[in-house]
Each structure stands twice: as structure tokens, then as C-alpha cells.
C-alpha positions as CSV (number, residue, x, y, z in Angstrom):
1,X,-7.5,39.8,71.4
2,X,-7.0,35.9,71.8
3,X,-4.6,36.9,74.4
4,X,-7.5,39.2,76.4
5,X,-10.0,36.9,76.1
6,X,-8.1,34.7,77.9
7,X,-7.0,36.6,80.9
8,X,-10.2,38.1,81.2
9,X,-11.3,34.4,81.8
10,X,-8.9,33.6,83.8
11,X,-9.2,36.2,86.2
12,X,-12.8,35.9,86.3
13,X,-12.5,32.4,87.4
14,X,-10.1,33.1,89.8
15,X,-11.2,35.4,91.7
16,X,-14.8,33.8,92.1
17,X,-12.9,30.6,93.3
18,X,-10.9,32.4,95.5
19,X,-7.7,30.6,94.0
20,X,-4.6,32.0,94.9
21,X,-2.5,32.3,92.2
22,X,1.3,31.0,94.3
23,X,1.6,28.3,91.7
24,X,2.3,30.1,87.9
25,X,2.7,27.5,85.0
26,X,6.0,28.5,83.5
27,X,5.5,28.3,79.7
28,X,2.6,31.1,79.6
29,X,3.2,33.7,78.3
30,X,5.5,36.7,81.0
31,X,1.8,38.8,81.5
32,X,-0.4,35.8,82.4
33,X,2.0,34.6,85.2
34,X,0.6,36.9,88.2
35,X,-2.9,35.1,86.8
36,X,-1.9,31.6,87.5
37,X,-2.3,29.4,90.3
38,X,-2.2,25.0,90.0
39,X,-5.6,24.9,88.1
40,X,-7.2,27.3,85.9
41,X,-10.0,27.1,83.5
42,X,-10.6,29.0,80.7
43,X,-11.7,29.6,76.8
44,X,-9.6,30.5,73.6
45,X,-11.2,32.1,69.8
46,X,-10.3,29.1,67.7
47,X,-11.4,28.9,64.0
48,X,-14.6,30.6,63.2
49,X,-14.2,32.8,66.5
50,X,-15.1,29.4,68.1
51,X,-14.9,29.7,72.0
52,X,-12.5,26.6,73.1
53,X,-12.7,25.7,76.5
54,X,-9.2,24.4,78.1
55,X,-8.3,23.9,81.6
56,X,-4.4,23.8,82.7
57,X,-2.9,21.9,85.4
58,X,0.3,21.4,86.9
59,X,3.9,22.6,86.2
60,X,6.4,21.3,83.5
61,X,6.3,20.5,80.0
62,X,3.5,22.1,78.3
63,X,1.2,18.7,77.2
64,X,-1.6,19.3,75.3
65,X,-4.0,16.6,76.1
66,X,-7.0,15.5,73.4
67,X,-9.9,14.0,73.8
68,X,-11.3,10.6,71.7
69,X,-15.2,9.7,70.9
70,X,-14.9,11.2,68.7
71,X,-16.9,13.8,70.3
72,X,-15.6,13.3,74.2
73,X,-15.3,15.9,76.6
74,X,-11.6,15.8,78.5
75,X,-13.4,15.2,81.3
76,X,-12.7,11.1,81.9
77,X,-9.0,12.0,81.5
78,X,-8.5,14.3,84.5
79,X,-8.1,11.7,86.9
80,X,-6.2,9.4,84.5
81,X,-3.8,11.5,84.2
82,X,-3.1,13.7,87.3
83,X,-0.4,11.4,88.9
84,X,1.8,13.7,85.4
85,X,0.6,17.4,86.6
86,X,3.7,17.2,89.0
87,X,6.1,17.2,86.1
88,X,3.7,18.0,83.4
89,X,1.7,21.2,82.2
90,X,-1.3,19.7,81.0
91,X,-3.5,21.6,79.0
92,X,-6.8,19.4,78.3
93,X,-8.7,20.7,75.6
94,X,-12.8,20.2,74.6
95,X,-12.8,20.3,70.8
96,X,-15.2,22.1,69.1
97,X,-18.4,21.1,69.4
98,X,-17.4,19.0,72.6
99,X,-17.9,19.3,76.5
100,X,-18.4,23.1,77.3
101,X,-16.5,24.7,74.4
102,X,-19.0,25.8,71.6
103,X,-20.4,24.1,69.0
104,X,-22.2,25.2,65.3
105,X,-25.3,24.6,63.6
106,X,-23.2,23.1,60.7
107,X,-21.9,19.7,61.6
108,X,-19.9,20.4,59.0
109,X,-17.6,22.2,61.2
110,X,-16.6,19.7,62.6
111,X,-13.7,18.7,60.7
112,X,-10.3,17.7,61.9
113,X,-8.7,20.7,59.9
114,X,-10.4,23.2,61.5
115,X,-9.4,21.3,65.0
116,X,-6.1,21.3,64.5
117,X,-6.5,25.5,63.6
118,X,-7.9,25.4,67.0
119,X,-5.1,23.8,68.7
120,X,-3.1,26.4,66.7
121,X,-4.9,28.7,68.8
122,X,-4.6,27.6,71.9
123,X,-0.6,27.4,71.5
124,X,-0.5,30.8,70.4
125,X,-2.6,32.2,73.3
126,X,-0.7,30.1,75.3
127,X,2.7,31.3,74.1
128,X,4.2,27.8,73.4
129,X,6.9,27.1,71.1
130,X,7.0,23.0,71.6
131,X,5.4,21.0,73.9
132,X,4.5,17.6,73.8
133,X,0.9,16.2,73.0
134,X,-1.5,13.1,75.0
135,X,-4.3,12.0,72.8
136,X,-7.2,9.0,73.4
137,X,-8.7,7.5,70.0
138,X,-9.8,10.2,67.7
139,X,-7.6,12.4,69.5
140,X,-4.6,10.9,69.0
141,X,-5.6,10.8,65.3
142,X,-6.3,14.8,65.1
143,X,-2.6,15.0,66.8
144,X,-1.4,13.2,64.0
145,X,-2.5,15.5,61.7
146,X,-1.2,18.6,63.9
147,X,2.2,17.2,63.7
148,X,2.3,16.6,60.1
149,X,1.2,20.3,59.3
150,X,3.3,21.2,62.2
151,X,6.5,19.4,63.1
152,X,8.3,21.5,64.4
153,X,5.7,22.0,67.4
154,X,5.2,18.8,68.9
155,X,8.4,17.1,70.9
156,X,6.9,14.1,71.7
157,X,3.7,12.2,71.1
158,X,1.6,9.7,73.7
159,X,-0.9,8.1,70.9
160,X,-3.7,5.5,73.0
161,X,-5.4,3.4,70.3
162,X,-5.1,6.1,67.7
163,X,-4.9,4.3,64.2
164,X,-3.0,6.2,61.2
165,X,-5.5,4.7,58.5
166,X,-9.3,4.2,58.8
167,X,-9.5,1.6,56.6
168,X,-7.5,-0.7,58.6
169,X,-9.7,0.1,61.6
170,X,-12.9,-0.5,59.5
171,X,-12.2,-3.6,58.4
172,X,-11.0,-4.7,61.6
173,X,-14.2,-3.9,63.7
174,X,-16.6,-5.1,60.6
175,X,-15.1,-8.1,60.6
176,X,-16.1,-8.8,64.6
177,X,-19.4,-10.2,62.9
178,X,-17.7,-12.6,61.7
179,X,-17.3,-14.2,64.9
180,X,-20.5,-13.3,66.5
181,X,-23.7,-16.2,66.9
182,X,-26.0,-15.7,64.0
183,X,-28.4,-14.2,66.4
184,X,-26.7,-11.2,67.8
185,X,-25.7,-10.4,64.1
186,X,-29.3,-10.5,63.6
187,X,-30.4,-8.5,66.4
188,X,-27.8,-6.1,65.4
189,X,-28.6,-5.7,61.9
190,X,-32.1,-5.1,62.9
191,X,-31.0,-2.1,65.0
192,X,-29.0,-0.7,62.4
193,X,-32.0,-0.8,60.1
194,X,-34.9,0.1,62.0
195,X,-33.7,1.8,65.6
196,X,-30.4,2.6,65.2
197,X,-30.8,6.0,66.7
198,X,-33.0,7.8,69.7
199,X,-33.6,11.3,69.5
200,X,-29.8,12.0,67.9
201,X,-28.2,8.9,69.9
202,X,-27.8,5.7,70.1
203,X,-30.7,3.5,71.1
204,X,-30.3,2.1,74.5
205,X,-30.8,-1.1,72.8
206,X,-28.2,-1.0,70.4
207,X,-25.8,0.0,73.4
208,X,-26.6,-2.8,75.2
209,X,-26.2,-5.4,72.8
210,X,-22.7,-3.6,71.4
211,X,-20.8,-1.7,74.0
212,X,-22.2,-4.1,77.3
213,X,-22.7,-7.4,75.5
214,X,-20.4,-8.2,72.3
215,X,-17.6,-5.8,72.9
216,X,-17.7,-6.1,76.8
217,X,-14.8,-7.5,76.8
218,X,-12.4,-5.4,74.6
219,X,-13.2,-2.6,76.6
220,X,-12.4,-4.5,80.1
221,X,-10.9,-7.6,80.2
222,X,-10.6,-8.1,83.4
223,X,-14.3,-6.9,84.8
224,X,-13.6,-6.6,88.5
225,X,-11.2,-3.6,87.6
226,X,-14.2,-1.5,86.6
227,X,-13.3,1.5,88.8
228,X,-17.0,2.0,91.2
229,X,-16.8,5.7,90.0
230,X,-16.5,4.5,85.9
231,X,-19.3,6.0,83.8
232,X,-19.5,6.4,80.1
233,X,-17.6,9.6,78.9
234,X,-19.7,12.7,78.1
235,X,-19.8,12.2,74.5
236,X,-21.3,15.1,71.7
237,X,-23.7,12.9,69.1
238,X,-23.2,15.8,66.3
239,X,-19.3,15.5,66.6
240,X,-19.6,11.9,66.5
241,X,-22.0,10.9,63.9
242,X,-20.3,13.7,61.8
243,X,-17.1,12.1,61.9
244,X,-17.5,8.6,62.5
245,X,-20.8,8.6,61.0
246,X,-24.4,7.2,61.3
247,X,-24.4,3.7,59.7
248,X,-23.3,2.3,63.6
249,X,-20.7,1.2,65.4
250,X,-18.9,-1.7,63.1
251,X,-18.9,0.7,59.8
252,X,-16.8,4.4,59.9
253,X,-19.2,6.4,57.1
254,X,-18.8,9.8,58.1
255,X,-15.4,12.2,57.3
256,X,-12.9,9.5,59.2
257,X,-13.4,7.2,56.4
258,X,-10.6,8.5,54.4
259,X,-8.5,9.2,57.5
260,X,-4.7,8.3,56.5
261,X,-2.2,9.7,57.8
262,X,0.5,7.3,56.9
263,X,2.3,8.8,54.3
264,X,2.5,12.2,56.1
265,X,4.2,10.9,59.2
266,X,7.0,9.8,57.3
267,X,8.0,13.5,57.7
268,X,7.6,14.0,61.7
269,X,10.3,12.7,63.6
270,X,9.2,13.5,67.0
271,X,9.3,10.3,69.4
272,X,6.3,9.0,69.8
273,X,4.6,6.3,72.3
274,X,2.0,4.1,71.1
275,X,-0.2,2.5,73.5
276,X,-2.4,0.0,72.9
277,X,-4.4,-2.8,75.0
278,X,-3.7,-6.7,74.4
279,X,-7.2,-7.1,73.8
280,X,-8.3,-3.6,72.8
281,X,-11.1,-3.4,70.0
282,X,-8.3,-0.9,68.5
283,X,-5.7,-4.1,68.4
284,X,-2.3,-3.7,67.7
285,X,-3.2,-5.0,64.7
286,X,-4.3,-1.5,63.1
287,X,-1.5,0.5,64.9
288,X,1.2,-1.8,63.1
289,X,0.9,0.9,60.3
290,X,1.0,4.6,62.8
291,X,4.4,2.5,64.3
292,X,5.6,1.6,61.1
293,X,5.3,5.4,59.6
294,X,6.5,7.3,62.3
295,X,10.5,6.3,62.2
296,X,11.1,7.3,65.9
297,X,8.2,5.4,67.7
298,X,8.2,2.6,69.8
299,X,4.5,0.7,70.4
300,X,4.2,-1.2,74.1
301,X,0.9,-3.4,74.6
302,X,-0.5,-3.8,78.3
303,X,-1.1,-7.5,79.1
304,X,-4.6,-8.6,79.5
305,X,-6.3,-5.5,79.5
306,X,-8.3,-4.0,77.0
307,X,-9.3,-0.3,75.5
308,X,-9.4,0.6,78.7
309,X,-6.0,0.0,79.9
310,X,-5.0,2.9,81.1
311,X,-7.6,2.2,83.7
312,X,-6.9,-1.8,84.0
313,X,-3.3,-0.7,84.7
314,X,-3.1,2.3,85.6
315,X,-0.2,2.0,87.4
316,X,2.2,0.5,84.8
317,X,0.2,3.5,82.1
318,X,2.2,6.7,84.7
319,X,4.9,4.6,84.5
320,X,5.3,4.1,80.8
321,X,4.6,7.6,80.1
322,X,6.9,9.1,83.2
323,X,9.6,6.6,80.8
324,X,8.8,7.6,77.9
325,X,8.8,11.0,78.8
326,X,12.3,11.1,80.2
327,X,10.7,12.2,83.8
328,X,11.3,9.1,86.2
């Protein structure tokens, strides 16, 4: 039935496009083939009969590609990463609860267990035996966790700014007070405490003075390489303040507080690329421990840029992957 529901979708969407299908991507399964053409969109039943909307791109290795946020739809990582669909499958996925695939009533489903059943899913519908796995933030934290319940899946791992313990992480980003003028603590704290939140988001407020004042820089170093088209990622406020919580920015209080993954990885041996910015929020700092547990990684930091590097230097982020991945 997972299957079905996927063709159905697929053919539905093709034939209203008026896509030809010329271009099959290998690794489906024999039946889907005819199906195919460079770009399809679709859904999967994940957990829960969940409805998990993917879209696939390109020829190659099957990639699965995650989203961060947490709560991100894969939109902001279509253009990132196109340059790979000529020698890369890449099957972006909207979590649960994320972008257009469907969410619950109980944010309690949003867990990264039931995500990674999802992405069980999708490999299954997809007929996939390995493949290798992109994933941004959160992202590359639930791939983590596929790998340790499933090692034998992934080949290779691309991990951007993906910690493998929480703790590390929240102390790091609570500690960015202590470098702050008393004032913007103070104007801070007040958010927290009075308006942290407008109608289920962040206040525009407490954006401004975190994300475009304080932490301006670790998100761009260098501002005149703000791409014109750059916006702010679609992002789901249930999956987010479920996971990393509702206490703000500088304090993880919701289920990634006892995120650790570090033991665990001592068991996957698939080679895995850690990326990380110089001045990323996420500093190499905190990924010392993901490089230090997974025996076959290798960590590479992009020079003056910051969590956005792989839009800083774009150029040099196909490259490193294309390396890593054995494709150039």
C-alpha cells in the first residue's frame, strides 16, 4: 500500500505538469521507473499513517536530504544543493509536522523516533538498500540517530552543524550572555519573561534583538554575501518549540535536552563529513565530540563564514561534498 500511494502521486503530479518521464532515477524500485522523469514530488505513510511529503531530483546515489529548525521545511536546501542532482539522487524530505507533509494535534509526535520510522518509510517505498544521507542542524542530529538504529543503511554521512550532545550545545549558546552589554541581556531577559511568544511564535521583537542583532554575525560573517533572494526558512512553531522547547533561544528545554548520541556512534562506521562554519553559533567547539565518536569522520571548517556557510561559500561547500563523496 506505501508502494500505491506513491505512484498514485506520482502519476498524478506528472501528468498535470505535463513532465515527461525520459529521465528515471535508477535506485526506485523496477515498476516506478516508467513513472519518473528529473523531478518528482510526492507523499509516503510514515508512522501513524502520517503522509510524508518528499520530492526526488537528479540521478545517482540515492541521498536522503533532512531538514534543520528544528521544524524546517526542505525548501531553503533546493538551491543549495542542486549543483549534486547531476551525480546525486536527492531525496529531500519534510518531516512530520514540517512544510507540506502532515502534522498532529499531539506535539508529542513529534519525536525523533518516530522520524527516523518515517525515514524507514520512505527507504522502503523507495526500494533502497544504502544510500548516503545530507542533514542541516536538527537534521543531521535525527540522521544520527538513523544510523545508530540502522548502520547498515547509511554509506556515507554530510552532518552541517549537527552536534552529537545537547548539553554541549546548551551551554555553549547560554554562555553567549556572557559576553553581551548588560543591556541586551536585560532586554532579552525581559522578552523571555513577559513576550517571548506571538500567537505560537516568536515575537518580532525577540527576533530582532537575537537572530538580527546579537547573533548577526554567527549566521553571516561576511554581510555583503547575503544572497538578494535570502529569506528566513519556513519553519513549523509546534515542531520547534516541541523539540527545542519554549524557554527561547539560549536554553534547549524541550525533548533535544537529553539528545546524545555519542556513545551510539561508536558503532557506525560509515564515513562521515562534518561541516561546520569558523564562526558558526554551532562552533566546532560542540562538534569536537560527533568527530571524536564517529571513528571514520573527518571535520573541515570554512574560513570566515558562519552558520551559513554553505551559502558564504558555496562554492568551496559542492566542492567539499563532490570530495567527500568520491564524485569529482
Amino acid at each position: 500500500m506505501k508502494k500505491l500511494f506513491l505512484i498514485l502521486n506520482i502519476f498524478i503530479i506528472i501528468i498535470s505538469a505535463g513532465c515527461s518521464s525520459d529521465a528515471p532515477i535508477s535506485s526506485v524500485q523496477t515498476d516506478l521507473l516508467p513513472l519518473l522523469s528529473k523531478i518528482v514530488t510526492g507523499y509516503v505513510k510514515g508512522k501513524d499513517g502520517v503522509e510524508i511529503y518528499i520530492r526526488i531530483q537528479g540521478t545517482g546515489t540515492p541521498t536522503i536530504v533532512l531538514p534543520g529548525g528544528p521544524g524546517y521545511s526542505f525548501d531553503y536546501l533546493q538551491d543549495v544543493l542542486t549543483p549534486l542532482d547531476t551525480t546525486l539522487q536527492l531525496i529531500y524530505v519534510d518531516l512530520r509536522g514540517c512544510g507540506k507533509s502532515q502534522g498532529f494535534a499531539d506535539p508529542k509526535k513529534y519525536n525523533f523516533d518516530d522520524m527516523v520510522a518515517d525515514i524507514e518509510s520512505v527507504k522502503s517505498v523507495m526500494g533502497l538498500k544504502q544510500f548516503f544521507i545530507i542533514g542541516h542542524e536538527t537534521g543531521g542530529m535525527l540522521a544520527q540517530k538513523y544510523a545508530i538504529k540502522n548502520p547498515n543503511d547509511v554509506q556515507r554521512m554530510v552532518l552541517m552543524s549537527s552536534p552529537a550532545d545537547a548539553n554541549d550545545l546548551n551551554v555553549w549558546i547560554n554562555s553567549f550572555r556572557n559576553f553581551l552589554p548588560r543591556a541586551a541581556v536585560a532586554r532579552i531577559r525581559a522578552y523571555e519573561r513577559d513576550s517571548l511568544f506571538t500567537d505560537g511564535q516568536y515575537s518580532s521583537g525577540y527576533e530582532q534583538e537575537v537572530f538580527n542583532g546579537i547573533l548577526s554575525p554567527n549566521y553571516f560573517y561576511n554581510r555583503t554575501s547575503i544572497p538578494e533572494n535570502f529569506s528566513t526558512p519556513e519553519r513549523s512553531w509546534p515542531v520547534y518549540t516541541e523539540i527545542w522547547g519554549q524557554t527561547g533561544y539560549f536554553d534547549i528545554s524541550g525533548s533535544l535536552k537529553t539528545f546524545d548520541t555519542r556513545d551510539d556512534l561508536k558503532g557506525v562506521n560509515a564515513k562521515a563529513l562534518i561541516l561546520v562554519g569558523q564562526h558558526d553559533y554551532i562552533s566546532s567547539f560542540v562538534l569536537e565530540s560527533l568527530h571524536n565518536s564517529l571513528s571514520n569522520s573527518e571535520m573541515y571548517m570554512f574560513e570566515n563564514a558562519g552558520h551559513f556557510f554553505y551559502l558564504e561559500k558555496h562554492d568551496e561547500f559542492i566542492s567539499k561534498i563532490f570530495e567527500f563523496l568520491g564524485k569529482k
